[in-house]
N, C-alpha and C positions, 0 to 999 in steps of 0.2 A: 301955423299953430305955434312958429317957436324953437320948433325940434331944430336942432344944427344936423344936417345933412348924414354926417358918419352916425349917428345916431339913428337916424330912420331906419338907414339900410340894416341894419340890427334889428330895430322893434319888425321890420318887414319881414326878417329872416324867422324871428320868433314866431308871429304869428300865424307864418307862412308851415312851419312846424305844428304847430297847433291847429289846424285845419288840415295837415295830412293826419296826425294822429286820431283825429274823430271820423276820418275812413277808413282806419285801421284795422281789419278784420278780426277777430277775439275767436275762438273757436271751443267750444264747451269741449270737457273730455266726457268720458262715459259717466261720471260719476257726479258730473256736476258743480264738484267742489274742483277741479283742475280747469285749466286751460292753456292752449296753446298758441303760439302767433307762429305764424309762415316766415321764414328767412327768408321767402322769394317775394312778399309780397312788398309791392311798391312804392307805399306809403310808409312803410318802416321806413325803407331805403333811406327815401329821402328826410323823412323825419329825423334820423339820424345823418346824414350827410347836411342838413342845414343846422344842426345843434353840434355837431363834432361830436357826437357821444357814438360809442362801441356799439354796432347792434345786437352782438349775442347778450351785452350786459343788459340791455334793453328788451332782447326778447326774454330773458331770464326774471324783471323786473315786474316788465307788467302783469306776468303771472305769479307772482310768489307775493306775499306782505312781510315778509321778514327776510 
């Protein structure tokens, strides 16, 4: 395709993030309008360990819009 080699192993790291993220477990709270994600669950882990980002800030993130 093109890609120079260091680059791959990047777009692979990304993508490879975005395919743990969509097995991501979301978990409704009682109200409906909350939610919560597991700090134990898998796919965070690694979704954060292949992006370098924090996972509390993460688990904080995908439940809150502001």
């Amino acid at each position: 395709v093109g890609v120079k080699e260091s680059h791959q192993m990047t777009l692979f790291r990304i993508i490879a993030a975005i395919l743990h993220l969509g097995n991501l477990e979301i978990q409704a709270e009682r109200d409906d309008d909350a939610c919560h994600v597991s700090s134990e669950d898998e796919h965070l882990n690694h979704f954060c360990s292949l992006l370098g980002v924090e996972q509390s800030q993460m688990e904080h993130w995908l439940c809150h819009r502001k």
